[in-house]
C-alpha positions in Angstrom: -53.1 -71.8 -57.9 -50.2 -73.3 -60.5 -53.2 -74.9 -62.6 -55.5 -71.9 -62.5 -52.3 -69.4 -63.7 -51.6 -71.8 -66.5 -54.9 -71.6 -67.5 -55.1 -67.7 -67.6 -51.4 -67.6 -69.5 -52.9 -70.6 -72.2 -55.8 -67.8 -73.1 -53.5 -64.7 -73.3 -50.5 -66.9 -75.4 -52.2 -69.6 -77.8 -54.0 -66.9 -79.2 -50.8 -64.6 -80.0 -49.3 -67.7 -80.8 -52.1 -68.7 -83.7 -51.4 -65.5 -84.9 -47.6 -65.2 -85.4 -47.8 -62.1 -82.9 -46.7 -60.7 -79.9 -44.0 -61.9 -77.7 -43.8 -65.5 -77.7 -39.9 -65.9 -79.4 -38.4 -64.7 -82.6 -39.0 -68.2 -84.1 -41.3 -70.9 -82.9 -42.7 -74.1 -84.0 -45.4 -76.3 -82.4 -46.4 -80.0 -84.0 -48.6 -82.9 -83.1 -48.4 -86.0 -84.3 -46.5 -85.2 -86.9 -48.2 -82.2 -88.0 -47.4 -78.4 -88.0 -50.0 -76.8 -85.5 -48.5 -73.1 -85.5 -44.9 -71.1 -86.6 -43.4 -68.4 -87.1 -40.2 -67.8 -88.6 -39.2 -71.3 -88.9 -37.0 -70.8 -91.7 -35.2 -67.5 -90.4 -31.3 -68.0 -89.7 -30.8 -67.2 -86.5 -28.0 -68.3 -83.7 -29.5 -71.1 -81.6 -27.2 -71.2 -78.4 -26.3 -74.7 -76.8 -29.3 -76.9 -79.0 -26.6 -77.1 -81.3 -25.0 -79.7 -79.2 -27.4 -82.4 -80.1 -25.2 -82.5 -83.6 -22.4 -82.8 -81.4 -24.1 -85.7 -79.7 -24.9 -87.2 -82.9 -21.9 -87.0 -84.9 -19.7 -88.1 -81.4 -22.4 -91.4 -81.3 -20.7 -92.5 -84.6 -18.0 -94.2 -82.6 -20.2 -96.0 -79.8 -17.1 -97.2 -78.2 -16.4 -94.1 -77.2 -18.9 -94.3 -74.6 -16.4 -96.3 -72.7 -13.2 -94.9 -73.5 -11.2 -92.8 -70.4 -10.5 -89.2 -71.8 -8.4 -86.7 -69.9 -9.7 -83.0 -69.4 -7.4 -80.9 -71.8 -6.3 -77.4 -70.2 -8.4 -76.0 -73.0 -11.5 -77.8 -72.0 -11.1 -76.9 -68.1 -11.1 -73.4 -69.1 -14.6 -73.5 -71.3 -17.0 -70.8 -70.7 -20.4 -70.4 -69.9 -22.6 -73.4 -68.0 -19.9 -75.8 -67.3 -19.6 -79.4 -65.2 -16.0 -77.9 -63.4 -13.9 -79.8 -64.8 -10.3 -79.9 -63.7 -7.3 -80.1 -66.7 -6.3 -83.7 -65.8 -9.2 -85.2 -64.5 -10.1 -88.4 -66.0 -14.0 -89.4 -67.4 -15.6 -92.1 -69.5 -16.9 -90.7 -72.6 -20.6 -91.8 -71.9 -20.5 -89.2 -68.5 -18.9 -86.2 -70.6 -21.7 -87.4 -72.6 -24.6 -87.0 -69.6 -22.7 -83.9 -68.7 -22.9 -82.2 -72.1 -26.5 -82.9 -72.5 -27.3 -82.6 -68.9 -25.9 -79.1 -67.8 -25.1 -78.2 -71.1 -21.0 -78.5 -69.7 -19.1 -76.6 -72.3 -15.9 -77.9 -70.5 -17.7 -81.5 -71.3 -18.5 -80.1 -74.9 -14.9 -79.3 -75.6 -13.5 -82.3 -74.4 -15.7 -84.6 -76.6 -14.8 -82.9 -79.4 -10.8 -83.2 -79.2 -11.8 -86.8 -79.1 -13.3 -87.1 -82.0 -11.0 -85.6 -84.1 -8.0 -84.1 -84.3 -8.9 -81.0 -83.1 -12.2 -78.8 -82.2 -11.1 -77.3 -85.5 -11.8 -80.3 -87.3 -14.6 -81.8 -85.6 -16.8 -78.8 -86.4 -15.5 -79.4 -89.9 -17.1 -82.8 -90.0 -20.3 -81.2 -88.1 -20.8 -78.9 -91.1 -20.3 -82.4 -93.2 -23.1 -84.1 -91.5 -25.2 -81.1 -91.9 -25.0 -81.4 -95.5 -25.5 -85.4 -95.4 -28.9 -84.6 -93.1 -30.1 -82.1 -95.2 -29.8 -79.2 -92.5 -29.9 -76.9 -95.4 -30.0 -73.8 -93.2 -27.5 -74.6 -90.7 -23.7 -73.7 -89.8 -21.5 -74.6 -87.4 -18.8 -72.7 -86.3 -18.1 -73.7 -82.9 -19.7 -77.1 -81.2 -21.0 -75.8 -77.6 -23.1 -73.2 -79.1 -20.8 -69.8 -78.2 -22.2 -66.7 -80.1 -20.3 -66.9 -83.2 -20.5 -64.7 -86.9 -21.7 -67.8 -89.0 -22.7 -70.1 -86.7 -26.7 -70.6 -87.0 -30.1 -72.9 -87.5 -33.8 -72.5 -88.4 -36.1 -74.0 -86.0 -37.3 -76.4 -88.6 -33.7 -77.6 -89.1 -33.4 -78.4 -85.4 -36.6 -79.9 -84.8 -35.5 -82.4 -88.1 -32.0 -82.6 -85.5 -33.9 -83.1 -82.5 -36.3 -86.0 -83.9 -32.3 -87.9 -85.5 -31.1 -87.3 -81.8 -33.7 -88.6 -79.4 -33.1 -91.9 -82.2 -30.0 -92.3 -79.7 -30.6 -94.2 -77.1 -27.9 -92.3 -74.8 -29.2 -89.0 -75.8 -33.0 -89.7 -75.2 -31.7 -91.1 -71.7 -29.5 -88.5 -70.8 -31.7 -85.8 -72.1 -35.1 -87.1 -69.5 -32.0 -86.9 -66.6 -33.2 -84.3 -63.7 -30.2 -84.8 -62.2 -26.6 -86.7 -62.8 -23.8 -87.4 -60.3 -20.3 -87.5 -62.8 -17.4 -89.1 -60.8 -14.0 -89.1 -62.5 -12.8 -92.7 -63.4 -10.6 -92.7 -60.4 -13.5 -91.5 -58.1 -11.2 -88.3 -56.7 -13.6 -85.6 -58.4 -17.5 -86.2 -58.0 -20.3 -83.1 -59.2 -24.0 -83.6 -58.8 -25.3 -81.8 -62.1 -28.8 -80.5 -62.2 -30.6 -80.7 -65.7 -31.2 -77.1 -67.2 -34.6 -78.3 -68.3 -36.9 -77.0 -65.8 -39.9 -78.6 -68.0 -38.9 -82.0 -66.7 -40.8 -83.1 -63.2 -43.1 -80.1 -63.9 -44.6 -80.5 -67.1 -46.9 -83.8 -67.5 -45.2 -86.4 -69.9 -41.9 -84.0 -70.8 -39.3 -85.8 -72.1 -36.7 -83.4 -72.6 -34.2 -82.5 -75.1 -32.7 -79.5 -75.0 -32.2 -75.8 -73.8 -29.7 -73.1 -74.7 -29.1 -69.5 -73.9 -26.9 -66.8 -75.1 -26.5 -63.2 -75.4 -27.3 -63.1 -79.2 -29.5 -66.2 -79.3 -31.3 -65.5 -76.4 -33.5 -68.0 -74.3 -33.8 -71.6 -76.5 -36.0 -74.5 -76.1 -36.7 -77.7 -78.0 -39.2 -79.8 -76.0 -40.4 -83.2 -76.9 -44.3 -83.9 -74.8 -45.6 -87.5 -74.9 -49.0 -88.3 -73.2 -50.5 -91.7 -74.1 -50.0 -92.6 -77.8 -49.4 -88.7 -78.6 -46.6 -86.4 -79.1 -45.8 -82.9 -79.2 -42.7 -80.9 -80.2 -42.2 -77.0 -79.5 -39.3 -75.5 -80.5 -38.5 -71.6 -79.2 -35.6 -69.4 -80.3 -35.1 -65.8 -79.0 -37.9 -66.5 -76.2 -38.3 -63.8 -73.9 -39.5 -65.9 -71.4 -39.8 -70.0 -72.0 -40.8 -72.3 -68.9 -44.4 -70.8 -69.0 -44.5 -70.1 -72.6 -43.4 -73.4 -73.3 -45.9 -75.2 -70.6 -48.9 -73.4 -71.9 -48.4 -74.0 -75.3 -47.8 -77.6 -75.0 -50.6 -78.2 -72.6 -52.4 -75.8 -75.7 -51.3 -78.3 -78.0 -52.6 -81.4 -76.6 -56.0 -79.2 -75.5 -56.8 -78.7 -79.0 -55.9 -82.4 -80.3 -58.5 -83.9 -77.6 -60.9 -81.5 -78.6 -61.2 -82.4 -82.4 
């Protein structure tokens, strides 16, 4: 029954999708090996929920000894919004499980916290976020915040996150922590223990998905970047403003690989 409704959606989406119409996202983009196979508005500025956080990722991994430094949960962390790992103010982590957390159940309490590490304030790290945007060559990206809240300002293209993405999953820790289903994080003094479940539902039901990252917010709507590998061949989909992205996402994957095998 699953395979035979993924077949019916591939025929009613990859077509909309070849053309650039209907309801597959406000932006999208689908490559193969390298190449473009499909997009539409890839270049439109547009808020882009939590994937933002693989910059946070990125520019925390500067400092790899960070991974094993103890930080303390700040009261302003505790009381993040949105998805969150529960943290306590006062509760004690390694970096590298704020890290899993973060990338994991997108944990804006986790978020916040590895920020105030990095820098003096949250105020400053995003400050040195908009920096490395301009050193990448995210031409067409802002930070405002580093967990991905709605924010006047704060945006990305697709193309711009995919370029992100392809840095990130250079990371050993990310690409790890981003193929994780599930992660237990245990405070350093064992007290406070939270089995996290990944917010990827791609991973364990999509052949050969390797994660990366997922975001959702009022304004931004449902966002996807997915990274496929099957044998010696890869496939990236990136979804912004998706009404709908688990099956959309599966089908035009499975699309993606279709077509290559068929050529």
């Amino acid at each position: 029954m699953y395979a035979r409704f993924v077949t019916v959606l591939l025929g009613l989406l990859l077509p909309l999708a070849a053309s650039g119409d209907g309801p597959i996202a406000t932006a999208w983009l689908l490559e193969r090996d390298g190449v473009v196979r499909g997009e539409r508005n890839a270049d439109a500025h547009l808020p882009a929920a939590s994937l933002g956080k693989l910059m946070t990722a990125v520019l925390w991994l500067q400092r790899p000894e960070r991974l094993e430094q103890t930080l303390s949960i700040s009261e302003r962390a505790a009381a993040a919004t949105g998805a969150r790992a529960g943290l306590g103010q006062g509760e004690r982590y390694l970096g590298r499980d704020l890290l899993a957390a973060m990338l994991v159940r997108s944990a804006n309490d986790a978020c916040l916290a590895l920020a105030e590490n990095a820098s003096a304030s949250v105020e400053d790290f995003v400050q040195d976020m908009n920096r490395a945007v301009a050193v990448l060559e995210l031409a067409d990206t802002r930070f405002v915040n580093p967990c991905g809240w709605d924010a006047e300002g704060q945006y990305s293209t697709a193309r711009d996150l995919l370029k992100l993405a392809r840095l990130a999953m250079e990371y050993p820790e990310i690409r790890t922590a981003v193929a994780r289903r599930e992660f237990l994080l245990e405070s350093t003094d064992r007290r406070h223990s939270r089995q996290l479940r990944s917010t990827n539902l791609l991973l364990g039901n999509l052949d050969g998905a390797r994660g990366v990252k997922t975001g959702f917010t009022a304004r931004a709507g449902k966002c996807l970047i997915a990274l496929t590998e099957r044998g010696e061949h890869q496939v990236w989909l990136v979804l912004l403003g998706a009404p709908e992205r688990w099956w959309t996402a599966h089908a035009m994957i499975d699309g993606a690989f279709d077509a290559g095998s068929a050529r």
